[in-house]
N, C-alpha and C positions, 0 to 999 in steps of 0.2 A: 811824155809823162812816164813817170817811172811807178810799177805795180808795186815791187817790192824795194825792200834796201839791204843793205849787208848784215844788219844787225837782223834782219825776218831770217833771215837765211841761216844763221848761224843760233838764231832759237831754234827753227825749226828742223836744222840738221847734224847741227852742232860745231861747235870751230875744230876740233880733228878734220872733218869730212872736206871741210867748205878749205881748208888749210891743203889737203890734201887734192881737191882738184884743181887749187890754181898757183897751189907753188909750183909751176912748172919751170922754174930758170934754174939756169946752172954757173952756180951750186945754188941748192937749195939753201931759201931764210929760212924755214920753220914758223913763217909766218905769212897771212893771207896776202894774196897778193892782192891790191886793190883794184890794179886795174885790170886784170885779167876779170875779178866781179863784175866789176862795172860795166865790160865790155860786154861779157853775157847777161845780165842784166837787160840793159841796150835791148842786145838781141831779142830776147824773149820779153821786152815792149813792145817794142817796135813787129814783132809778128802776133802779138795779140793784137794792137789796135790796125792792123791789115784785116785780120778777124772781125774784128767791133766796125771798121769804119760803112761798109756796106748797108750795116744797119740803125748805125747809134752814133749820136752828134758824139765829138770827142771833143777836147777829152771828159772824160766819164767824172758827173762830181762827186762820187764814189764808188770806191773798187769793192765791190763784191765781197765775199770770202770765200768763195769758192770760182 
């Protein structure tokens, strides 16, 4: 289950930033990489519901907002 998506990320931090940490190739596009999102994305699912699953059936049928 995925918390957030690309598009949360880039309201909430903006596309400079979100551009900025994951144009990591070389040479740089100047544009988001997708999969470098995704992949942290993943990540930081996959360790929330390590957090949630001790307690709470998953997946969750709705995410919080906080």
């Amino acid at each position: 289950m995925s918390y957030c998506t690309q598009q949360d990320m880039v309201d909430r931090f903006g596309e400079r930033d979100i551009i900025t940490l994951t144009d990591i190739g070389v040479p740089a596009t100047g544009a988001i990489d997708e999969t470098v999102l995704t992949r942290a994305l993943d990540d930081a699912s996959a360790q929330i519901d390590a957090y949630l699953a001790a307690r709470y059936a998953l997946p969750l049928t709705s995410v919080p907002q906080i």
